[in-house]
N, C-alpha and C positions, 0 to 999 in steps of 0.2 A: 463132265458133270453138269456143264450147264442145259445142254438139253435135255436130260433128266430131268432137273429142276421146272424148265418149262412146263415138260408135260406132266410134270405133277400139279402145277398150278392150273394148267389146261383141263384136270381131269376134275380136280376142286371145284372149278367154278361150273362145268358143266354136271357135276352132281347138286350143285347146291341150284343151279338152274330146274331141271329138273324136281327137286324137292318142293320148290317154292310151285312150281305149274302143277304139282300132282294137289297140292292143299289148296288151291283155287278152285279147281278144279271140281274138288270133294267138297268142298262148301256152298249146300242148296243154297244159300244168298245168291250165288255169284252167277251169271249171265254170260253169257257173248252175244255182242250188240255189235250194229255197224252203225253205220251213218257219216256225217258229215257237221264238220266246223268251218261257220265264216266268218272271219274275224275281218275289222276295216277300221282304220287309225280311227283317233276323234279327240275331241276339246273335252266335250263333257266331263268334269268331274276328275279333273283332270291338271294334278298341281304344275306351276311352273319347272320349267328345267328335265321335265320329263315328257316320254312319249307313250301315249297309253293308246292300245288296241281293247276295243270292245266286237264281241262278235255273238252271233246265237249257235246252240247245239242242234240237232236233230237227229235222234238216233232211231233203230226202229226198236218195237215192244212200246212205239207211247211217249218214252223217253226226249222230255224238252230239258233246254237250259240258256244260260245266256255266259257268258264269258268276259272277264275284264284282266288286263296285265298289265302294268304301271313297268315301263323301262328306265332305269336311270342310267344306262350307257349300249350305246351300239360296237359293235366289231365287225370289221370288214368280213365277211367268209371266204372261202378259200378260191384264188383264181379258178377261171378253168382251164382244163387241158388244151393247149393248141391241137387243133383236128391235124393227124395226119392224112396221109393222100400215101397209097400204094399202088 
């Protein structure tokens, strides 16, 4: 029964995946851009106890921007794999 139930939820989410990309998709608003984000720590404007990244956008079609993200706590990420050797 339970892998059943898996692949029911498997199936859920990859129709509602889908649904969501076809209505993006379909809406003359909507674009596909590439480019590139540089984000780099900094002080400015920037309250005690926290660590803010400011960076610029630059996508193509034109598209500028600038970027700001105020952290109030970091977490380690996940080790990495010891390399094997075969």
């Amino acid at each position: 029964m339970r892998p059943l139930r898996l692949a029911g939820i498997g199936i859920l989410a990859l129709g509602l995946l889908a649904a969501a990309s076809s209505q993006a998709s379909a809406d003359g608003r909507c674009i596909e851009a590439r480019g590139e984000i540089v984000d780099q720590p900094t002080a400015d404007n920037c309250p005690p106890d926290f660590t803010c990244i400011a960076g610029v956008v630059r996508l193509d079609h034109g598209v500028r921007g600038t970027s700001f993200f105020m952290l109030d706590s970091l977490a380690p990420g996940r080790r990495p794999r010891p390399a094997t050797v075969r």
